[in-house]
C-alpha positions as CSV (number, residue, x, y, z in Angstrom):
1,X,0.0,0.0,0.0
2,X,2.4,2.5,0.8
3,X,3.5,2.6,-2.8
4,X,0.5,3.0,-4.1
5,X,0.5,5.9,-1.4
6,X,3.5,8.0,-2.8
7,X,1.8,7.5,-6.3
8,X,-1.2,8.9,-5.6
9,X,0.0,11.5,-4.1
10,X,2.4,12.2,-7.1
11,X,-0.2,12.3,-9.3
12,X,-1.9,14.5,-7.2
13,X,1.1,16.9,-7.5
14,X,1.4,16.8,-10.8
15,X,-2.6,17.1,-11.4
16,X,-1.8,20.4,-9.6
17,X,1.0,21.6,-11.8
18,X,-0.9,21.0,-14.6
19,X,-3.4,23.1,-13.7
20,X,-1.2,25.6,-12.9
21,X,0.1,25.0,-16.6
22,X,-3.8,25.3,-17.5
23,X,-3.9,28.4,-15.9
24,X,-0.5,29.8,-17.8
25,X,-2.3,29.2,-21.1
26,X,-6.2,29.9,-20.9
27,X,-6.3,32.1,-17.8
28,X,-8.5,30.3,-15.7
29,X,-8.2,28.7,-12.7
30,X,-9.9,24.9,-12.2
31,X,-10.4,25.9,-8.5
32,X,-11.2,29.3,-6.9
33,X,-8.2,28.7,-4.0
34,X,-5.8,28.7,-6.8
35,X,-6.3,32.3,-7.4
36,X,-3.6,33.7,-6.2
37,X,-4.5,37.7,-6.3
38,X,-7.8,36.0,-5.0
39,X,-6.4,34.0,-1.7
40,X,-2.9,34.9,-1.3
41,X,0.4,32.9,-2.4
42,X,0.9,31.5,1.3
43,X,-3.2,30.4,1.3
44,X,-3.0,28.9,-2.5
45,X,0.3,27.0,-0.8
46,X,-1.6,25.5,1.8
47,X,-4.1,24.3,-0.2
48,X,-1.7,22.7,-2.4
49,X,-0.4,21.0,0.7
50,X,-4.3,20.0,1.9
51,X,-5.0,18.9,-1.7
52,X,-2.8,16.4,-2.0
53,X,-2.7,15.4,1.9
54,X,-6.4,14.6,1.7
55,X,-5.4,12.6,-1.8
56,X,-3.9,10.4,0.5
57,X,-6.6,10.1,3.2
58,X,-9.4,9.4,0.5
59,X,-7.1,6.9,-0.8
60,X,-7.0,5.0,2.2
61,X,-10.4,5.3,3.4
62,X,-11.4,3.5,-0.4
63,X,-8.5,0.8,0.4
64,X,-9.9,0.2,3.7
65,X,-13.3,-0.2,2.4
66,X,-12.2,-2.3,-0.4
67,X,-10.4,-4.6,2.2
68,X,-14.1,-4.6,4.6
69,X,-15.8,-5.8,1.8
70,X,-13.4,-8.2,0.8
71,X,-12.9,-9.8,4.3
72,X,-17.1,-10.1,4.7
73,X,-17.1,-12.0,1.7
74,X,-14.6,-14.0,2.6
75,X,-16.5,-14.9,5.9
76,X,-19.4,-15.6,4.1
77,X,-17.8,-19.2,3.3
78,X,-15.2,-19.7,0.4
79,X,-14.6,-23.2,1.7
80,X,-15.1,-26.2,-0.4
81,X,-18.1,-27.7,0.8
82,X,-19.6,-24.8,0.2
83,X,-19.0,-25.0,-4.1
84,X,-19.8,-28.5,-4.1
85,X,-23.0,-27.9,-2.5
86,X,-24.3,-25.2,-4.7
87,X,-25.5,-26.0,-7.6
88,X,-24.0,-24.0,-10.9
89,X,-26.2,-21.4,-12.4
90,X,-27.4,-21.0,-15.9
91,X,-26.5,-17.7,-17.4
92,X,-29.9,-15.8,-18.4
93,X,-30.5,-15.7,-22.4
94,X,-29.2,-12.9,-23.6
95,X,-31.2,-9.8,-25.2
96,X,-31.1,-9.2,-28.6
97,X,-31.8,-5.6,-29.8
């Protein structure tokens, strides 16, 4: 995971820089706290910061959820009495349009 931390993060970074890139050629800002007659330099850099901190937190809250799920079905009973006593399902017909 903590790989897949520093990447996200990364691309975070550089999603920033390329809006600051954006910015350089069209004049627009694609968030109002990038402004920087707006907010201030030392307010833009703190957001900056927050941005790609919170990249980080929303990454791990999804890989945490993604690991819940997984254990719970997991619990639910991947043993091998359990395959052998279902029965294999039939795919529905398919739809023709």
């Amino acid at each position: 995971m903590p790989s897949h931390l520093f990447a996200v993060q990364f691309f975070a970074a550089l999603y920033l820089g390329w809006a600051a890139i954006g910015k350089m050629i069209t004049g627009h800002n694609p968030f109002f706290w990038m402004d920087q007659k707006l907010m201030g330099s030392d307010v833009v850099a703190a957001y900056c910061i927050g941005f790609v901190g919170l990249s980080a937190l929303a990454f791990s809250f999804m890989y945490g959820l993604i690991n819940m799920r997984d254990a719970m079905v997991e619990r639910r009973g991947d043993t091998e009495e359990h395959e052998e006593a279902a029965p294999a399902r039939e795919a529905p017909p398919r739809r023709r349009y």
